[in-house]
TORFIDO-225547 format. One record per residue (C-alpha): x, y, z negated. Coordinates in Angstrom, 1 decimal, decimal comma, always signed. Layout:
<sites>
(site (X Y Z))
...
</sites>
This chain:
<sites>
(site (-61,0 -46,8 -163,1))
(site (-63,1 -45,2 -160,6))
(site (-65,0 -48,9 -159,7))
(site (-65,4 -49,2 -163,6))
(site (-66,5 -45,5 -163,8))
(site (-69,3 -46,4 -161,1))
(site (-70,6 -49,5 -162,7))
(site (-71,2 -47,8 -166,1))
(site (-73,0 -44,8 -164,1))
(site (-75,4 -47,5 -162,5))
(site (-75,9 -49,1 -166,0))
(site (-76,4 -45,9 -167,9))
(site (-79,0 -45,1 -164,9))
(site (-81,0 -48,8 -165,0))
(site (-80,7 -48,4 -168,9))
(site (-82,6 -44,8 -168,9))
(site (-85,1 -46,0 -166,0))
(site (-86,0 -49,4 -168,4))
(site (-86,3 -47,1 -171,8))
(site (-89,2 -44,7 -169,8))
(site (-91,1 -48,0 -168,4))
(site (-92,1 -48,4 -172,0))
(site (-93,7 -45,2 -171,9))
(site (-95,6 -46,7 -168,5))
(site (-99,3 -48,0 -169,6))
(site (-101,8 -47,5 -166,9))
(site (-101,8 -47,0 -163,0))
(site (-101,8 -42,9 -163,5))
(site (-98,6 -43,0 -165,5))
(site (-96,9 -45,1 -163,4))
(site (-98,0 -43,4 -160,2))
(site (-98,0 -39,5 -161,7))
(site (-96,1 -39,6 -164,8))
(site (-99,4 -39,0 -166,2))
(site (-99,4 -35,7 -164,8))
(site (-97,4 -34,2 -167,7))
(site (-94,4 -32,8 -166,5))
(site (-93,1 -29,4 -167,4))
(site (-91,7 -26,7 -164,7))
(site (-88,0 -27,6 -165,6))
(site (-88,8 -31,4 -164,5))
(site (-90,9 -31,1 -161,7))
(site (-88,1 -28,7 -160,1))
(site (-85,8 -31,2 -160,6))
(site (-87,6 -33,9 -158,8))
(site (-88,8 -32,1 -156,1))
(site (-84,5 -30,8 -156,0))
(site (-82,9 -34,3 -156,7))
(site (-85,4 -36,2 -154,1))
(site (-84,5 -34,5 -150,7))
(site (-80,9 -34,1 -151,9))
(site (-80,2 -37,8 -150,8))
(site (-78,1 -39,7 -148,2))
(site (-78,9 -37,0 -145,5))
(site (-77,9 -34,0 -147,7))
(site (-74,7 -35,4 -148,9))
(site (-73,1 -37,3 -145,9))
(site (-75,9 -37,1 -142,4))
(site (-75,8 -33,4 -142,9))
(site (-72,3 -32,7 -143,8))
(site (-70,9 -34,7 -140,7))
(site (-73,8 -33,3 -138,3))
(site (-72,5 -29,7 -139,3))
(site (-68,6 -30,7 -138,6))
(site (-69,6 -31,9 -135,1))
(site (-72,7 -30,0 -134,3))
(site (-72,6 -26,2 -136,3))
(site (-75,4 -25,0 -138,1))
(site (-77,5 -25,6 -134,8))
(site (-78,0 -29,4 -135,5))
(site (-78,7 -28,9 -138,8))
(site (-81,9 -27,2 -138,4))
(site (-84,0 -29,7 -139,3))
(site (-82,6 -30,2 -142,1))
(site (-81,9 -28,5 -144,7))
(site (-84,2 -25,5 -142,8))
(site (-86,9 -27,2 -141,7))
(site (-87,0 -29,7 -145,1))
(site (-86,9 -26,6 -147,8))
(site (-89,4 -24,8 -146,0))
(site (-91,7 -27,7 -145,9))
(site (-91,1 -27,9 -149,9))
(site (-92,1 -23,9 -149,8))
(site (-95,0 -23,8 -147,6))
(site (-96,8 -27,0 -149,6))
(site (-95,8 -25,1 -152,9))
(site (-97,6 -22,2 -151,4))
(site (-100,5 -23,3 -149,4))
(site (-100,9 -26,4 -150,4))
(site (-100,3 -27,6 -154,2))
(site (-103,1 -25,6 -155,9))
(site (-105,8 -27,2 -153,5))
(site (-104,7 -31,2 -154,0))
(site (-103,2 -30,3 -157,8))
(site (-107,1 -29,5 -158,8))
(site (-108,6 -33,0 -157,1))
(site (-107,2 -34,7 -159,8))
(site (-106,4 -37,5 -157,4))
(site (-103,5 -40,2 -157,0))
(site (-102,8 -40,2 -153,7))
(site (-103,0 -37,7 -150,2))
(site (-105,1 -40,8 -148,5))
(site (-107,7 -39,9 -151,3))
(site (-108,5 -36,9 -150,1))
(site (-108,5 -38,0 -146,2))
(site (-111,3 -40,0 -147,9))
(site (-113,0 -37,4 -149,7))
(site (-112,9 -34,7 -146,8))
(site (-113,3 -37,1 -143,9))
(site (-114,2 -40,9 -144,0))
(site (-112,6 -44,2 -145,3))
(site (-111,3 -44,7 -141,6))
(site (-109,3 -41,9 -141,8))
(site (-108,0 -42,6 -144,7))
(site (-106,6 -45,5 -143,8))
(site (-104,6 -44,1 -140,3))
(site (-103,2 -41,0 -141,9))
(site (-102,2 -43,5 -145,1))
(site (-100,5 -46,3 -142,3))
(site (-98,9 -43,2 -141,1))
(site (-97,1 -42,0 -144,0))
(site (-96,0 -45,2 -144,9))
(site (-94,7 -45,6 -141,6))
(site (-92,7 -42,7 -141,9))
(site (-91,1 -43,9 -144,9))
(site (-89,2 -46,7 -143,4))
(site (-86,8 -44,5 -142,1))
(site (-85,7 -42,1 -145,0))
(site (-85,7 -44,8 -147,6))
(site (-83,8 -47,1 -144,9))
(site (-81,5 -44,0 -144,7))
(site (-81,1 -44,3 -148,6))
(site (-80,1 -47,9 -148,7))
(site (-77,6 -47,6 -145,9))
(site (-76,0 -44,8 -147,6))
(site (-75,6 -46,9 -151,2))
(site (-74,1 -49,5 -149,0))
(site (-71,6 -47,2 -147,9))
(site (-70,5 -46,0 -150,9))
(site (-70,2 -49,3 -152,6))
(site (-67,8 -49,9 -149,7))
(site (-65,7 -46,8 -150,1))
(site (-65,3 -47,3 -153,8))
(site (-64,4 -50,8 -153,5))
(site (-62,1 -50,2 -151,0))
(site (-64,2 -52,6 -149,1))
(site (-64,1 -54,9 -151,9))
(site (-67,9 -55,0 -151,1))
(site (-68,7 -54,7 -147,7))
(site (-71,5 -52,1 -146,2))
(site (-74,2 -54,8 -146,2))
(site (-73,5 -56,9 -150,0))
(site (-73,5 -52,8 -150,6))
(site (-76,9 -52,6 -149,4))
(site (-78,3 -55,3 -151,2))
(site (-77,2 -54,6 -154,2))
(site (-78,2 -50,8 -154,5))
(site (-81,8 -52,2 -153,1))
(site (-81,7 -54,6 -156,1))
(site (-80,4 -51,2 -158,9))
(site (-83,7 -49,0 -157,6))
(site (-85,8 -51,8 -157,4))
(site (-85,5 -52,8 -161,1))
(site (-86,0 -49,5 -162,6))
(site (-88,5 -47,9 -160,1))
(site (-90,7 -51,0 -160,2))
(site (-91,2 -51,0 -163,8))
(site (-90,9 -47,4 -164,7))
(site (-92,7 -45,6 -161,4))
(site (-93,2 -42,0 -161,5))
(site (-92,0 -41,8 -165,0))
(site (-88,5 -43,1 -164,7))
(site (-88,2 -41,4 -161,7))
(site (-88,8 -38,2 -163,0))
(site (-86,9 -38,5 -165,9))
(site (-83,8 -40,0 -164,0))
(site (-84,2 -37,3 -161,2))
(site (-83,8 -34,0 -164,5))
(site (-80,7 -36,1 -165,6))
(site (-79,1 -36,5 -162,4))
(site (-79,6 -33,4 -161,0))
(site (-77,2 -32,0 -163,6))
(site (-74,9 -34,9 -162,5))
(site (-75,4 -33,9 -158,8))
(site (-74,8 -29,9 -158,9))
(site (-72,0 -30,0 -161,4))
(site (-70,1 -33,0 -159,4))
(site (-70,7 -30,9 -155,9))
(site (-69,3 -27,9 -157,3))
(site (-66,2 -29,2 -159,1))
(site (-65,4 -31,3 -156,2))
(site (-65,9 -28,1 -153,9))
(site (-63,5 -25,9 -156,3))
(site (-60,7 -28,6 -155,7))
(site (-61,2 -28,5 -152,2))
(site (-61,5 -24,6 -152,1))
(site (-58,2 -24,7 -153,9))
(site (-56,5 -27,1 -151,2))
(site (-57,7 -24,6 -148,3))
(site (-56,6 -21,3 -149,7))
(site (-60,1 -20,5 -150,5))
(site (-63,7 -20,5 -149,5))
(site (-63,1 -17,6 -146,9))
(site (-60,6 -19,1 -144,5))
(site (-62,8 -22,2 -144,0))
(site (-65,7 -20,0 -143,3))
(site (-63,2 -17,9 -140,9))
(site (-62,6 -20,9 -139,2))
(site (-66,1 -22,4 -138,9))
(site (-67,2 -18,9 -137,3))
(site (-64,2 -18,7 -135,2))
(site (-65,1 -22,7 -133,8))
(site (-68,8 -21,3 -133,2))
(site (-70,1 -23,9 -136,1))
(site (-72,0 -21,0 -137,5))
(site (-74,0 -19,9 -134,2))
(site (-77,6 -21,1 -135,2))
(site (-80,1 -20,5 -132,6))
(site (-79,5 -21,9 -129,1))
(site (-78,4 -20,5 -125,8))
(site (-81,4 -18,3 -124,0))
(site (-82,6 -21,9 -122,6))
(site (-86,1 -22,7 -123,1))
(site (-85,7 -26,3 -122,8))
(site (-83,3 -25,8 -125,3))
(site (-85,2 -23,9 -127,3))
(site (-88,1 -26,4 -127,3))
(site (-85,9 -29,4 -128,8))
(site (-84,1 -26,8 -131,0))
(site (-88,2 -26,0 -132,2))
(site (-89,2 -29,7 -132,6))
(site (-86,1 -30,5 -134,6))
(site (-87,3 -28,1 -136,6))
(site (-90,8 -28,2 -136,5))
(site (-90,6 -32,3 -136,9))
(site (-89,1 -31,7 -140,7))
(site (-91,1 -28,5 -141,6))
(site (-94,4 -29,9 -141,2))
(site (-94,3 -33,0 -140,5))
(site (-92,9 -33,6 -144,3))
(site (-96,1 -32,0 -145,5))
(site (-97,8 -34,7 -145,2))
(site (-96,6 -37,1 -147,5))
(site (-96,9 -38,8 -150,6))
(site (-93,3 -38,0 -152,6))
(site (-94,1 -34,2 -152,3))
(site (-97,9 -34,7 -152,8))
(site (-97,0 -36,8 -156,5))
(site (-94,4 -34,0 -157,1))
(site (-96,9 -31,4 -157,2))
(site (-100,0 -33,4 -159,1))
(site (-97,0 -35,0 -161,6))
(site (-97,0 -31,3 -163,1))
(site (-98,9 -29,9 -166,1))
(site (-100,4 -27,6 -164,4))
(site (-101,6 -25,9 -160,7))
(site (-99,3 -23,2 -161,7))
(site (-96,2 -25,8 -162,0))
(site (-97,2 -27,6 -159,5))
(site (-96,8 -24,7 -157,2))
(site (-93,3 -22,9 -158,2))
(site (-92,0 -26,4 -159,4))
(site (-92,2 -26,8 -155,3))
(site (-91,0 -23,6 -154,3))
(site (-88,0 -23,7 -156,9))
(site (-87,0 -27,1 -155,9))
(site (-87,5 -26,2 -152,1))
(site (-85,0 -23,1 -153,0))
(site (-82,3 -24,6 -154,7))
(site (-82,1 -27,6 -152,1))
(site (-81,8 -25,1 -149,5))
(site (-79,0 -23,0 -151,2))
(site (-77,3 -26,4 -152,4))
(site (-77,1 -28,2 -149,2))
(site (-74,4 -25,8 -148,0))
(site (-72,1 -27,4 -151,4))
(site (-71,1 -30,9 -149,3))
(site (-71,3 -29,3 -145,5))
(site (-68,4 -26,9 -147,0))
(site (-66,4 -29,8 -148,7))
(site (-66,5 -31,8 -145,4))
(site (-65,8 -29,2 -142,7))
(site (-63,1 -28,6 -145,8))
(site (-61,4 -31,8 -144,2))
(site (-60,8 -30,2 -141,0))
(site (-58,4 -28,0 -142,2))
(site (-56,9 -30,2 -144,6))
(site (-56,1 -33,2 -142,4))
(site (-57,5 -32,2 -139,0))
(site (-56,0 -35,1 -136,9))
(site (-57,0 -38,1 -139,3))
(site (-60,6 -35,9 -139,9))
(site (-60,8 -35,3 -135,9))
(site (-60,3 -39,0 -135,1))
(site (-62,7 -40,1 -137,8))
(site (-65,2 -38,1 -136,6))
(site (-65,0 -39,5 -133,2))
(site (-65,4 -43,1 -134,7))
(site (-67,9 -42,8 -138,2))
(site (-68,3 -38,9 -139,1))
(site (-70,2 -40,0 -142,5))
(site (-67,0 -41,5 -143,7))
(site (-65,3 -37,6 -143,4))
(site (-66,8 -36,3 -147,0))
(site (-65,7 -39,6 -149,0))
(site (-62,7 -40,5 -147,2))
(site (-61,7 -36,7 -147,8))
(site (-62,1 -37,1 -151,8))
(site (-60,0 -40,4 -151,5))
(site (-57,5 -39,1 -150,3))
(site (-57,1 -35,5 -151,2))
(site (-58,7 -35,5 -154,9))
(site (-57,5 -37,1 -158,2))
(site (-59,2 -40,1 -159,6))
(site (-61,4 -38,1 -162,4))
(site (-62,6 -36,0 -159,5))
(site (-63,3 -39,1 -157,3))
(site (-65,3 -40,7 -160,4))
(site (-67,4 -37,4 -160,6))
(site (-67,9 -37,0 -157,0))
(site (-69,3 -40,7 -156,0))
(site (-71,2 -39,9 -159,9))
(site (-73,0 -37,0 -158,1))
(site (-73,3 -39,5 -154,8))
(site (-75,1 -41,9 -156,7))
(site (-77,1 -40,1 -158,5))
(site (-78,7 -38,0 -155,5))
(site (-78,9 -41,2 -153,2))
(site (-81,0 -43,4 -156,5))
(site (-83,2 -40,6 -157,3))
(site (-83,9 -39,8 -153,5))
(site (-84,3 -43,7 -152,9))
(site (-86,3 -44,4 -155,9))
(site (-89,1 -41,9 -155,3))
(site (-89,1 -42,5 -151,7))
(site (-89,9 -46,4 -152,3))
(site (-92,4 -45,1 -155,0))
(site (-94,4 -42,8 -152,9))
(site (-95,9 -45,5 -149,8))
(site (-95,8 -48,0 -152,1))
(site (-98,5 -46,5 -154,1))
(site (-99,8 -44,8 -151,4))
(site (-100,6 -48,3 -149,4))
(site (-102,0 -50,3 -152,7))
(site (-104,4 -47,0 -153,7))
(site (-105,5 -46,3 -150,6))
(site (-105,3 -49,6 -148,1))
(site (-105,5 -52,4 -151,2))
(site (-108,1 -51,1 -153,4))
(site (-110,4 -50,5 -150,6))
(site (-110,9 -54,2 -150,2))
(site (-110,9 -54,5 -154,4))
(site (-112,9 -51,5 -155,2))
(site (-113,9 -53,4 -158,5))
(site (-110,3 -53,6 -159,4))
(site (-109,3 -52,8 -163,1))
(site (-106,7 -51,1 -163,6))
(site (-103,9 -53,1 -165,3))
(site (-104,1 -55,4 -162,1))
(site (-103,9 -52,3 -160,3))
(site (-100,6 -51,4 -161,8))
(site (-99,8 -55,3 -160,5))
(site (-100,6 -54,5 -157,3))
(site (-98,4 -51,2 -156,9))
(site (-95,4 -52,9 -158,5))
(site (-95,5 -55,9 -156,0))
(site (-96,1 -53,4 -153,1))
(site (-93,0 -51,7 -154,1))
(site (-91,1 -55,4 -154,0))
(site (-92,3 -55,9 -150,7))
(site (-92,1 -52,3 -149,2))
(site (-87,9 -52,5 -150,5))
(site (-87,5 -55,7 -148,8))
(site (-88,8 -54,5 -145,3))
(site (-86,8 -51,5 -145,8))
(site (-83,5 -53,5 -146,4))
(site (-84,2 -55,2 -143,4))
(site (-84,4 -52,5 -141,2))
(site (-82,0 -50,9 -142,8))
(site (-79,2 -54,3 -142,3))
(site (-80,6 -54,3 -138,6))
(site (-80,3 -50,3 -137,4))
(site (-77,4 -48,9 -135,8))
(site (-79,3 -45,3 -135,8))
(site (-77,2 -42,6 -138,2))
(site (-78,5 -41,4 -141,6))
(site (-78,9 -38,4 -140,3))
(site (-81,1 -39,7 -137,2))
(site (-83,0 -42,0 -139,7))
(site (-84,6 -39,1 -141,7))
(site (-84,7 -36,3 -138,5))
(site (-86,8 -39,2 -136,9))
(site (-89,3 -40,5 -140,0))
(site (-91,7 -37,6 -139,8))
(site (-92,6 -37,7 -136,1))
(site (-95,4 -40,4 -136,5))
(site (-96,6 -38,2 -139,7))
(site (-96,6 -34,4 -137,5))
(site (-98,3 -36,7 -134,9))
(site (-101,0 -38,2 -136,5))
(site (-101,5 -36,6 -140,2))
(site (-100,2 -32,9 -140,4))
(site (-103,3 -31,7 -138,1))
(site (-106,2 -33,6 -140,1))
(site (-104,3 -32,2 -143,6))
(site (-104,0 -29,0 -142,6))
(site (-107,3 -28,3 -140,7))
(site (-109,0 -30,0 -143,9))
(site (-107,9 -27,7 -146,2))
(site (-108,3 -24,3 -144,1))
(site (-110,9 -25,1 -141,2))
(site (-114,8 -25,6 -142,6))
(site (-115,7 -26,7 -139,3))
(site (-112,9 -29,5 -139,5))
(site (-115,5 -33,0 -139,1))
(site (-114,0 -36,8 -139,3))
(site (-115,0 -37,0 -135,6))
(site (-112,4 -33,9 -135,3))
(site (-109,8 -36,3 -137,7))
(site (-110,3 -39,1 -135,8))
(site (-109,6 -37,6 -132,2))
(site (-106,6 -35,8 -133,6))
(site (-105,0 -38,8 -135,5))
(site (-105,7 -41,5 -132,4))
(site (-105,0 -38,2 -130,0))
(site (-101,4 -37,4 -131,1))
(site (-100,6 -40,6 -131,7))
(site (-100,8 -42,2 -128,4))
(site (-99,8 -39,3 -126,8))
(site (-96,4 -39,6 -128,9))
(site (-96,2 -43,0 -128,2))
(site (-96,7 -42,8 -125,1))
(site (-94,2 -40,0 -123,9))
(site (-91,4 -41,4 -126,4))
(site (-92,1 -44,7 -124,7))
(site (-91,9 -44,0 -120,9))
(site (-89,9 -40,8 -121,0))
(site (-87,9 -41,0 -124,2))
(site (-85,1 -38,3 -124,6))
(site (-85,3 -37,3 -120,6))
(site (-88,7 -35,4 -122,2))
(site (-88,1 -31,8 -121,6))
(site (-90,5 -31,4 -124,1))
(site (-89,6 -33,4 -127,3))
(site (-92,3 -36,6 -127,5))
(site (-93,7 -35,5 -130,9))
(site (-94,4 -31,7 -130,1))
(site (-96,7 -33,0 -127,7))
(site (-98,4 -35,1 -129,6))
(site (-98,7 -32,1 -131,9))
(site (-100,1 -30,7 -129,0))
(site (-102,9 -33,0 -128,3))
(site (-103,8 -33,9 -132,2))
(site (-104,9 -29,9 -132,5))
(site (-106,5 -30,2 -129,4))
(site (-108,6 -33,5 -130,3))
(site (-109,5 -31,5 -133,6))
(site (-110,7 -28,8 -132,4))
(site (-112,6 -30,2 -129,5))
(site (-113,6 -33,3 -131,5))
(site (-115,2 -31,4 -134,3))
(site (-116,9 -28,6 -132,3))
(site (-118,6 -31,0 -129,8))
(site (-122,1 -32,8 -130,5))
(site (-120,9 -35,4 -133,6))
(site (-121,5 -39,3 -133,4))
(site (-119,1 -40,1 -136,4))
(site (-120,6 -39,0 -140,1))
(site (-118,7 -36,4 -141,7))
(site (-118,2 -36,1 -145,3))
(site (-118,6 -33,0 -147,6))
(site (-116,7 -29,5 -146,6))
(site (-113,7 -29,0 -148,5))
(site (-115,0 -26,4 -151,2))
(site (-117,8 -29,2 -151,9))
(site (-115,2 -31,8 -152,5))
(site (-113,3 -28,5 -154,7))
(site (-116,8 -28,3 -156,5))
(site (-118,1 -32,1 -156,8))
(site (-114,3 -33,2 -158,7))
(site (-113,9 -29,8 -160,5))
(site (-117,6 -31,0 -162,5))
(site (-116,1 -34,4 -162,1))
(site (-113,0 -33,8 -163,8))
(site (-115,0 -31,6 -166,6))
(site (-116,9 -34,1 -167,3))
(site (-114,8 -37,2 -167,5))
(site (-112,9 -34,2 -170,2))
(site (-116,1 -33,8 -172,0))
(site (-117,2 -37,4 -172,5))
(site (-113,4 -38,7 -173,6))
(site (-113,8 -35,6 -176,6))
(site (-116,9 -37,1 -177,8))
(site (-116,4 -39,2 -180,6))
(site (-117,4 -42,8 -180,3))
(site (-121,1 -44,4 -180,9))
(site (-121,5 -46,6 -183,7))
(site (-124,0 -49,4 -183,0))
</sites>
């Protein structure tokens, strides 16, 4: 019942993503949705695409064994990403009216610079989406009673995002993400309120948490401590910022003001949500604590589904792995979207400026084929945790992009010669420390690379300039705001007759 239950989830989902491609007619709906989407929808992607693998099983069994300590990237450091871009960031890149963050690197700074902050973000990616597909495979195992094994798992939820996010984009995406979210939310909770019930309650599981010090947040009065307990969280909190999946969030709404609080909304609720499957698995530990003790000695993500094996009745178990799915598709589905446009907009079309844009659409859905099959590579080939995978894909992008964005937007002075020491600054600096100090760092690798891409932006763009600059950013704010009035203007006119 509960394998059957599962296949007609995935079908229902593939059939929904399929019926919204037919709505897909040009590269802006497919990349953007057309940028039509009300508040309710936009919360609910912005929600339903970090609440993915991580949420459900990296941070669950990374707040079992570590307390709310290790988890501070993640879910504090992600949400207040998703805030702070709400905030500061969506009404400035809502009103370009542009497809992709490596546009404006171009518009601000130079095409150079576009391409190394847009090879940076898609770097990134290959971590969280890898995270994803490693987390399908898992639960195609669990359900199937390893009927499917973790890697046939993988390849076959690769193959289920693949075929609706490649013909839908943006659109199916968004629309998948409002439905699920319900799916997600009502699963979490009625699978916590059975769990709750097999505990005595909510408050004797928080007793015990705060009586096993898994509540303790900041660190011990340490500053080398405190330094990897900031990069941890400074790694998720800006170095997400940068990136395309929250950039198309915020211009996929209807309007700035959407944009904005559909960001802060969904950055609110993920926060307050998170806490649903880190309760249900630390849950286990009282339950069962010497089968969940062992386990989490051997494979800690297998502690929240193992737990609803055993301990829940089937219905609950096919509304549970329900809710899995459907926040691991809609958080693997936009993540293969978001570099997949980002490379063919802002690497591709460089070379094929000319390009119209039906073969443009071409080009973003065969950059998505190819993106998904590296990822399932690295994916089949890591041993690194989900939880790892994610804390670890935004140090190249707080390295070599977060300084350029940021400075762009809020410094005047900010110059491509400033962009380009601060990209190729933290960068190798990064590089270099991960590479020949790794973890015996007593300063995490990518704070100092944070470090030196500042530096190289501030120096770079105050010193004598030998690298062309482009327009301040209120010119660009100006130049696209007549832009965009008059591309409005000329599509009202009615057309000549010759």
């Amino acid at each position: 019942m509960l394998l059957w239950f599962v296949v007609l989830y995935l079908l229902v989902s593939i059939g929904i993503g399929l019926f919204a491609a037919t709505r897909v007619h040009t590269a802006k709906d497919f990349a953007v949705a057309g940028r039509h989407l009300p508040l309710p929808v936009v919360t609910a992607t912005v929600f339903a695409t970090w609440f993915g693998a991580e949420a459900v099983f990296g941070v669950s069994a990374t707040f079992v064994k570590e307390g709310l300590g290790g988890v501070v990237a993640d879910p504090f450091g992600s949400s207040l990403c998703l805030i702070i871009a709400g905030f500061f960031f969506a009404g400035k890149l809502y009103k370009l009216n542009i497809l992709t963050l490596g546009d404006y690197f171009r518009l601000r700074y130079n095409r150079t610079v576009e391409v190394l902050t847009t090879l940076c973000i898609v770097a990134s990616y290959l971590g969280w989406v890898s995270a994803q597909i490693k987390a399908l495979g898992l639960v195609f195992n669990v359900v199937t009673n390893d009927g499917i094994s973790q890697t046939a798992g993988m390849i076959l939820g690769a193959a289920i995002v693949l075929t609706y996010t490649t013909f839908g984009g943006m659109l199916s995406v968004a629309i998948l993400d409002f439905v699920q979210m319900g799916v997600i939310m009502g699963g979490m909770l009625f699978i916590a309120w059975i769990v709750s019930g097999l505990t005595g309650g909510v408050a004797p599981v928080i007793e015990h948490a705060s009586a096993a010090g898994k509540l303790d947040f900041f660190p011990d009065p340490d500053p080398w401590k405190w330094l990897t307990f900031l990069g941890a969280w400074i790694t998720m909190m800006l170095g997400s910022i940068p990136q395309q999946d929250v950039f198309q969030r915020i211009t996929s709404a209807r309007t700035a003001k959407i944009a904005v609080w559909g960001s802060v909304l969904g950055g609110s609720i993920y926060f307050c949500f998170t806490f649903v499957p880190m309760f249900i698995a630390y849950s286990a530990t009282l339950i069962d604590p010497a089968r969940f003790n062992g386990l989490l000695e051997t494979d800690s993500q297998l502690v929240l589904p193992t737990l609803v094996l055993q301990h829940t009745p089937v219905f609950a178990q096919a509304i549970f792995f329900g809710a899995v799915l459907s926040a691991i598709m809609s958080c693997s589905s936009a993540t293969l979207l978001a570099p997949s446009v980002a490379f063919s907009e802002n690497i591709v079309r460089g070379f094929f400026p000319h390009m119209g844009d039906r073969r443009f659409l071409m080009v973003m859905r065969a950059a998505i084929v190819c993106f998904a099959a590296i990822v399932l590579g690295f994916a089949l080939y890591s041993s690194a945790s989900i939880f790892k995978m994610v804390e670890n894909a935004y140090k190249v992008t707080l390295a070599g992009a977060f300084v350029p964005l940021f400075f762009g937007a809020f410094w005047k002075r900010a110059t491509t010669q400033g962009a380009l020491a601060a990209i190729l600054g933290g960068l190798a600096s990064w590089v270099l420390v991960e590479a020949l100090i790794g973890e015996a760092s007593l300063v995490p690798p990518q704070l100092i690379g944070l470090g030196f891409s500042m530096l190289g932006m501030i120096a770079g763009s105050l010193l004598p300039q030998w690298v062309g600059h482009r327009m301040p950013q209120h010119d660009i704010h100006e130049a696209l705001h007549h832009r965009a009035a008059a591309e409005t203007h000329h599509a009202a006119e009615p057309p000549l007759h010759h």
